[in-house]
N, C-alpha and C positions, 0 to 999 in steps of 0.2 A: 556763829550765826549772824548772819548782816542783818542792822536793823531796816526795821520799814516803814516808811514813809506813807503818810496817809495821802492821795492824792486830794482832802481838803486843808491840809497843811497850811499854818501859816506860808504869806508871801517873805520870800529869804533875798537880800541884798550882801554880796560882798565886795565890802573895799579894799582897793588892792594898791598899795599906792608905789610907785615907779619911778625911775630916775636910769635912763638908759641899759633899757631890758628887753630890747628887741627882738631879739633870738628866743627868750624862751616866752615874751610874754601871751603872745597865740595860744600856743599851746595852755598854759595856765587861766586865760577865758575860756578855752574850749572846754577843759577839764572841770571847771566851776561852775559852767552852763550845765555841762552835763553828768552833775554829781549835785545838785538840787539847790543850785544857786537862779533865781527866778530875774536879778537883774545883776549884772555885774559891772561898778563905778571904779575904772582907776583912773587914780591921782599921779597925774606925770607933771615931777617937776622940772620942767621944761629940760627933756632930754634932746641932746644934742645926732642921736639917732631915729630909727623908725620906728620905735616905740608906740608913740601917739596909733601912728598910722597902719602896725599892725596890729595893735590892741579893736579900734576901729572894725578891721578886718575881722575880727574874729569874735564881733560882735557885742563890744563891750561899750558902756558911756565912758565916756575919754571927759576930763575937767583938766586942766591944764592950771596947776599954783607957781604961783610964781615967788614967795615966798617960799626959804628954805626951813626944813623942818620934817621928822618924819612926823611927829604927830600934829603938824598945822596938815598934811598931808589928809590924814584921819581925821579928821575935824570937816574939811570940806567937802568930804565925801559923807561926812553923817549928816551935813547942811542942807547936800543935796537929795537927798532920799525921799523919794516919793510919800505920799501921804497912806497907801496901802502895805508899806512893805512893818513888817512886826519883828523878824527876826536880825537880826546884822551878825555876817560873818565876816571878819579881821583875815586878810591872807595876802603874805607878800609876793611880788611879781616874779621873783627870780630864778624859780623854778623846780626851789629845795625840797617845797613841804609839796607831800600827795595829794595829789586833787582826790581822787580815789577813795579818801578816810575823811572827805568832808561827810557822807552822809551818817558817820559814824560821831564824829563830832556834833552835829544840829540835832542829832536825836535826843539825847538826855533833855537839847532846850523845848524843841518840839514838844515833846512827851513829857513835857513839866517835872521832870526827874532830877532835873537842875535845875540854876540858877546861872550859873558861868561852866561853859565847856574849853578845854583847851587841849589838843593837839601837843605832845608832848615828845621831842626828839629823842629825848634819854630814858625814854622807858618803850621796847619794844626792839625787833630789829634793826640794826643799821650800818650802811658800807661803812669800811672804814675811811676813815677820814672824813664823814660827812661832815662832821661836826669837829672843829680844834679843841685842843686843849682849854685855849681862854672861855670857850662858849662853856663849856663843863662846867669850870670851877664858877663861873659866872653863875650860872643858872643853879648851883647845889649852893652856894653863899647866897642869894637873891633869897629861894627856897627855906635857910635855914634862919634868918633875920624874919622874914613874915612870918614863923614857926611860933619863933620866939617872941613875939610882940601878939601878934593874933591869932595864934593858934589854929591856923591854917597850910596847910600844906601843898610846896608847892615844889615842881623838880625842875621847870624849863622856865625859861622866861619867852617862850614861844611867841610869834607872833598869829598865830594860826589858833584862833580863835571864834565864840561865839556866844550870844545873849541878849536877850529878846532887847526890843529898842527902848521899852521904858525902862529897864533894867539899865542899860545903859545912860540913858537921861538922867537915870536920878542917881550917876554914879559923881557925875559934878568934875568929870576932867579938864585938864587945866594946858598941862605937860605938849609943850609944841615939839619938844624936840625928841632924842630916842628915852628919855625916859618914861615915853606914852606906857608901855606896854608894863615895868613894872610900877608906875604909876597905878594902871587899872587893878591890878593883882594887889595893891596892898589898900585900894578902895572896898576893893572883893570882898577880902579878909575882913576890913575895921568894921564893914556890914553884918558880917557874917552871912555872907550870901552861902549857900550853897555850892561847891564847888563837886568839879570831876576833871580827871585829868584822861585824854585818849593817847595810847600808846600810837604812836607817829614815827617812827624809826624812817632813817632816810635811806 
């Protein structure tokens, strides 16, 4: 059963941060607009293709860093965020993860059922080869280290993600570079936030 989205729903924001994504990043605004993303900010660090200018296109705020870093990336886009928006969803531009399975994602946050939702490659359908080898062991050793220190469970180290903005705020991230993402997951954890993982298969 798909969930359902109240039409007085929190206002939803997702960052999407970019680095020469041209080809698929249209398509990934259009899919975020229209799977209940209310504004969508990517962060292009200054790509050397059309990126900026089809993201534009397809309707999204374009911010341009010029520092490198994926999570200085994320950062600037959580800077930017309007004063109405309550929910923040995490998705990258490159066209892996299902636009599709975002309303399935926002719902636990929506519906205060969670605390942190995330979009989870290794658990659900998926082609093969979506995901390498290294991504696997990657994401089941990430998973089994915040097990065992915080007693929280985790399978992916997904970037596709979501939680409300003060939730975020008071998670106190730091992480410029790729270790944004299990950075937040082991803040998650030493909180004890609430957690939910969504089957995301690619």
């Amino acid at each position: 059963m798909e969930p359902v989205i109240s039409a007085l729903r929190p206002r939803v924001a997702a960052i999407v941060p970019v680095l020469n994504e041209a080809d698929a990043i249209g398509g990934v605004v259009t899919g975020l607009k229209a799977n209940g993303a209310d504004l969508v900010i990517v962060v292009d660090g200054q790509s050397s293709d059309a990126t900026a200018r089809n993201a534009r296109s397809a309707g999204a705020t374009v911010l341009v860093e010029a520092r490198r870093g994926y999570g200085r990336a994320l950062m600037t886009g959580i800077e930017a965020l309007p004063d109405d928006i309550e929910v923040v969803l995490f998705f990258d531009g490159d066209g892996t993860d299902r636009t599709d399975l975002v309303p399935q994602v926002l719902a636990p946050i929506i519906e205060g059922a969670a605390d942190y939702a995330q979009g989870t490659g290794l658990r659900g359908e998926r082609e093969p080869g979506s995901l390498g080898l290294e991504q696997v062991v990657a994401g089941h050793l990430a998973g089994l280290l915040i097990l065992l220190f915080y007693r929280t469970r985790f399978t992916d180290m997904s970037p596709f993600r979501a939680l409300r903005r003060d939730t975020l705020a008071g998670l106190g991230m730091q992480e410029a570079t790729f270790g944004w993402n299990l950075e937040m997951q082991m803040r998650v954890a030493a909180l004890g936030l609430r957690v939910v993982e969504i089957p995301a298969g690619q």
